[in-house]
Phi, psi and omega in degrees: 000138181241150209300017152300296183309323176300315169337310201275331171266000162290317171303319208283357160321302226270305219274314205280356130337318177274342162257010193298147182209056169280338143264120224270301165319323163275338164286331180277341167271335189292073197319337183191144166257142160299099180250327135157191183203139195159197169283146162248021171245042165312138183280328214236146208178124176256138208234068195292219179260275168207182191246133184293207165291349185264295174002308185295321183320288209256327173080035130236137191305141168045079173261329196276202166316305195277332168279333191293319189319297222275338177283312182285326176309338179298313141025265191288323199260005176093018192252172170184134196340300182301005176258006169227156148356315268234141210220188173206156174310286161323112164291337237215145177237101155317148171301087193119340207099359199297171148356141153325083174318123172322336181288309181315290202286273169342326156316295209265352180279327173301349185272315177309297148003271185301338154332280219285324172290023166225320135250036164061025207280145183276321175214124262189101180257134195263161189232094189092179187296305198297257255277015155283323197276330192271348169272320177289001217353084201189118173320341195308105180283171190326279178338335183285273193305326184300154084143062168213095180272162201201152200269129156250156160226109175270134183045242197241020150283141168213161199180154167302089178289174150192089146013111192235174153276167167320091202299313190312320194284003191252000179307297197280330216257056252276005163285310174286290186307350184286321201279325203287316184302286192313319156301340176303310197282348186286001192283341193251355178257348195287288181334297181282015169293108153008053162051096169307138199273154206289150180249107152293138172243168214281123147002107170322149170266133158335141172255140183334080176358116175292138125044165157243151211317309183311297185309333149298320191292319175330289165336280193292352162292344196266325193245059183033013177308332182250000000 
């Protein structure tokens, strides 16, 4: 597909997002949905939680404290927002701020889902726990997993994650922000690394060769089948 078209189905994304009301508690609260923003032909693409209060306001991702974070990690390595990507599992700002609902993020993963296949980012840093458990699919937290990449396939894309921690949780923590900068700087050798190669999947197993036909009958003459 070449990226006019993508573009363009990225918009028609965008629109049918913006009327989406599939979580009904979220649709009935929200001031704006949050779809994300950026390049949309980015190598590079961030996948946060969901969008706080300033997010819901203006109806762009990582606006607050934790976009400001994230824009100087950006920075230091030589980046700058319009050159990437960034989006959240959530489109929609739960109520209060709380925690994702497991439905909400099903609801809400197909549209992400169609994000990373349309723009094609080589690497994908997920931010914090929900959007690291929901790409890896795999219960495993942040804490475990961050700054160790590893090639997935979302939908009909494959690319590099790599796990970050959360610039909000690093606001406060001055231990989290030490660790989230040293993973930040492996990001530009992660980047010039080769086009992740497509995950073949392994060959269904043969199911054993039945019987032979007489020794079925048997069987089944035994358990009254005939």
């Amino acid at each position: 597909m070449s990226a006019t078209a993508r573009r363009e189905e990225l918009k028609e994304l965008l629109i049918a997002a913006r009327q989406c009301t599939r979580c009904h508690e979220l649709a009935a609260t929200r001031s704006s949905v949050v779809f994300g923003a950026g390049n949309a032909d980015a190598e590079l693409m961030f996948v946060g939680e969901a969008p706080g209060a300033n997010e819901d306001i203006q109806g762009l991702p990582f606006v607050g404290a934790a976009g400001k974070l994230l824009e100087q990690l950006l920075a230091d390595i030589g980046l700058s927002r319009s050159e990437v990507f960034i989006a959240n599992v959530l489109k929609c700002r739960p109520p209060g701020n709380r925690d994702p609902q497991p439905a909400e993020i099903e609801s809400c993963k197909p549209y992400l889902v169609r994000q990373i296949e349309l723009i094609e980012p080589r690497v994908i840093c997920t931010l914090g726990n929900f959007a690291t458990k929901l790409l890896r699919g795999d219960p495993a937290g942040i804490t475990r997993v961050h700054g160790e990449p590893e090639v997935r396939t979302i939908g009909s894309h494959t690319f590099r994650l790599y796990p970050l921690f959360h610039p909000a949780a690093a606001l406060y923590t001055p231990s989290t922000l030490e660790t989230l900068r040293a993973d930040f700087v492996r990001l530009p050798a992660i980047l010039a690394l080769p086009p992740a190669p497509p995950i073949v999947p392994e060959p269904p197993v043969d199911p054993e060769p039945a019987g032979p036909p007489v020794e079925l009958d048997r069987q089944a003459e035994q358990l009254g089948l005939f």
